[in-house]
N, C-alpha and C positions, 0 to 999 in steps of 0.2 A: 337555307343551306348555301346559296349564292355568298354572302362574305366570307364563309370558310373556303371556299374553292379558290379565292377572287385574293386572298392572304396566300396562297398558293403558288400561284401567279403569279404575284408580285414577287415571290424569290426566285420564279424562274425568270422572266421577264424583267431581271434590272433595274424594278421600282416605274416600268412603263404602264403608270395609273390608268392610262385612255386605252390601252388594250388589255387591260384588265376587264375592265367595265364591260369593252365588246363582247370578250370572252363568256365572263358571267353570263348576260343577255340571249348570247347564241343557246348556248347550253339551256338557259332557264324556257326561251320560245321555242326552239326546234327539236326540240328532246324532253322527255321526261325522266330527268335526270335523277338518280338518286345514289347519295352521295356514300349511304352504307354498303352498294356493292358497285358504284364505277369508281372509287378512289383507291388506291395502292391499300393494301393491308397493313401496312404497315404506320398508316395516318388514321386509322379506325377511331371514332368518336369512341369515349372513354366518359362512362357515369363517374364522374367524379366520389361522390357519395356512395355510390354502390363500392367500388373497389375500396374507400375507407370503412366501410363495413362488413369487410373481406379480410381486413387486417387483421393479425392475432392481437392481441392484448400481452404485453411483457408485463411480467410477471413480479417483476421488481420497480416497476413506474411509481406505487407508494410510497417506495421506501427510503428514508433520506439516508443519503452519503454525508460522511463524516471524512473529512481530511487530515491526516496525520502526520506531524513530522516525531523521527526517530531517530533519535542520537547515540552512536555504541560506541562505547569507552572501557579501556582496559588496557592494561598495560603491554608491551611489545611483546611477540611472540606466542600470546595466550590464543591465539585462536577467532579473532574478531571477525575476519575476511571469508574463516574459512566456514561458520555458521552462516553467514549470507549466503554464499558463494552457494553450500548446500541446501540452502532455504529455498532460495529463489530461482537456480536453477539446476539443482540437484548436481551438483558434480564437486568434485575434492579432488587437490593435487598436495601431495606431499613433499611437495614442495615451498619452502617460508620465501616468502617476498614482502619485504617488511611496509606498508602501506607508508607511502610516503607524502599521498596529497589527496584532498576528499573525493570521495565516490561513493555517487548514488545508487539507490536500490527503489524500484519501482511499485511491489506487488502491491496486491488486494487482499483483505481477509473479508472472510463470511461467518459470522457468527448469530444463529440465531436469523432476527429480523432486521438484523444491522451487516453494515456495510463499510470496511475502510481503507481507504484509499492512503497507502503509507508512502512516506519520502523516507527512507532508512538513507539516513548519513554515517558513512565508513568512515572516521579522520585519522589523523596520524596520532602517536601519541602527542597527549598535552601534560603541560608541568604541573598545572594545577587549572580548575572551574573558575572562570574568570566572576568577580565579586560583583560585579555591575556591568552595564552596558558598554563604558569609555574601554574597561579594563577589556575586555572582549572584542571590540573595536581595534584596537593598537597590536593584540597580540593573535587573536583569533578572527580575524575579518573575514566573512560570508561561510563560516560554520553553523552558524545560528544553534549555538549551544543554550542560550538564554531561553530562546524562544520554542526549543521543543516542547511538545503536548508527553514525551515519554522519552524513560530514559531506560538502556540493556549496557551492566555492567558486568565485563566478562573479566573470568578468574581462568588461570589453570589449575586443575584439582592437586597438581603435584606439586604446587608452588604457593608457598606460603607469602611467599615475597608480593607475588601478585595482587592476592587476597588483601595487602596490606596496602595496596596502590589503590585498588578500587573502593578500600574503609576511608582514605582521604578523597579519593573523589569523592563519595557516597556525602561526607561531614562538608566537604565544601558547600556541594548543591545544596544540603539541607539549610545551609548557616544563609544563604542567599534568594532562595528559593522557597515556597511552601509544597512539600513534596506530599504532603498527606494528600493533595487533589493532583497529582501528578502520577500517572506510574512506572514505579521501579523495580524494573526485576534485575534478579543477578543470576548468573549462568557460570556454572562452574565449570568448563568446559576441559576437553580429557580425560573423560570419565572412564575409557578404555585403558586407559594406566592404573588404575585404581589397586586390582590384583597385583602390582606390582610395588607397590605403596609398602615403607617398612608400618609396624604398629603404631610407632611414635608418628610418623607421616600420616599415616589411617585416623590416628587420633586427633589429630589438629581437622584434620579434613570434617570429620565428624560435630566439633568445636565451632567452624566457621561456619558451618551449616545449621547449627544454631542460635548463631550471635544474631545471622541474617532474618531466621524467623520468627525469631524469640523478642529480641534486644531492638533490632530494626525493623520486626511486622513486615515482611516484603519479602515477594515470590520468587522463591528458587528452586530452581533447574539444573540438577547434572545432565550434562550432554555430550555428547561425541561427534562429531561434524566428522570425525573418519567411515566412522559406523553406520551414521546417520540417526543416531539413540538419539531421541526427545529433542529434534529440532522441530519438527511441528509442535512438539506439546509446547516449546517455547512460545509461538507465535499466538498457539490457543489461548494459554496462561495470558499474555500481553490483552489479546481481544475483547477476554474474561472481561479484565482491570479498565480496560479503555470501555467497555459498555456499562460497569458498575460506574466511575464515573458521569459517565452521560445519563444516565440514573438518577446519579445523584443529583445533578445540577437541575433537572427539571420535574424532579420531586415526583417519582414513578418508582417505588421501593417494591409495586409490586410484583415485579418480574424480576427481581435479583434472585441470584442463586438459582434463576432456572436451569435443566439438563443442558450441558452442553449439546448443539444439535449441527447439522449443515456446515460446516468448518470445513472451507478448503480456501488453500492458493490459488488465486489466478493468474496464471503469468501472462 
């Protein structure tokens, strides 16, 4: 026990090694020293192995993390900022502030036995899905539109015009991109205007919501970010497609389509 005592010493005594020694000696000949009840309590010898065998075991230590980036696109005004903004930290302002330079979005989704850790990129509007790297580089620098793992294209339900910004976004990526292992959802969002929608408005609405699942196979979502209608189901829907995916790629078909389970935010 003398070198614990004597390592002691030495930070109170200044690194004076020749009265360390003495110290040690005195203590170890003229006493019976013992070091579990004459050292401060708060220097108690500590089982190493005993307290790691005290530990809990986390519950998630098996389970691999998956990294995401998320790209939202949609034309001005349609609601891009405000499905984040209520996603991530539940809150909505009725107030428009038209996104005028990117910003990121942090969360986690939990689906099942998977795990994803999302980068959701806010951008401003863009004129068109840049065709290559160069083209993306000159007009879109550090968007990393090319490189997202997923894409959320937002509509307003009352706006046809919209719907028709996100059908050329939608063809661009496709013409550039292979989107069948990529996923695309589209979000109709506004979905609280609907009742207000004439028949001919009602009927296009009903139209676009089949070209998207019919014509383009690809998951959509009316939503409300004022209301707070089906912005989780959005995130679900995405986690779904990003775990089918992973799926796919390492050839494990047997757990698709299982019950959706465990699904939550973490902020």
């Amino acid at each position: 026990m003398s070198p614990n005592y004597s390592l002691l010493a030495i930070n109170q005594e200044n690194n004076t090694g020749r009265r360390v020694s003495s110290i040690s000696n005195h203590f170890m000949e003229k006493q019976s020293f013992n070091i579990s009840t004459d050292l401060p309590s708060r220097i108690q010898p500590v089982d190493i192995q005993e307290k790691e065998e005290r530990l809990p075991t986390r519950y998630d230590e098996d389970i691999p993390i998956k990294y995401i980036k998320l790209a939202v696109l949609g034309d001005t005004g349609v609601g891009k900022s405000a499905v984040l903004e209520r996603f991530v930290r539940n809150s909505f302002s009725s107030h428009h502030e038209r996104t005028t330079r990117k910003q990121e979005y942090m969360p986690s989704l939990i689906l099942d036995n998977s795990i994803f850790e999302l980068k959701i990129v806010d951008i401003p509007v863009i004129n068109r899905f840049p065709a290559n790297s160069e083209e993306e580089w000159e007009e879109y620098r550090f968007y990393g539109l090319r490189s997202a793992h997923a894409y959320l294209l937002v509509f307003d339900v009352s706006s046809h015009q919209s719907f028709q910004f996100i059908t050329t976004i939608r063809d661009q990526i496709s013409s550039s991109r292979d989107i069948s292992s990529i996923p695309v959802i589209v979000i109709a969002n506004k979905s609280d205007l609907v009742p207000t929608l004439s028949p001919d408005q009602n009927r296009t609405r009903l139209e676009n919501a089949n070209i998207v699942k019919k014509t383009w196979k690809l998951g959509y979502v009316e939503s409300s970010a004022k209301y707070n209608y089906n912005i989780t189901y959005i995130f679900r829907t995405l986690a779904q497609e990003l775990k089918n995916v992973e799926e796919h790629k390492t050839g494990d078909k047997n757990s698709r389509n299982q019950g959706k389970k465990c699904f939550r935010c973490l902020p």
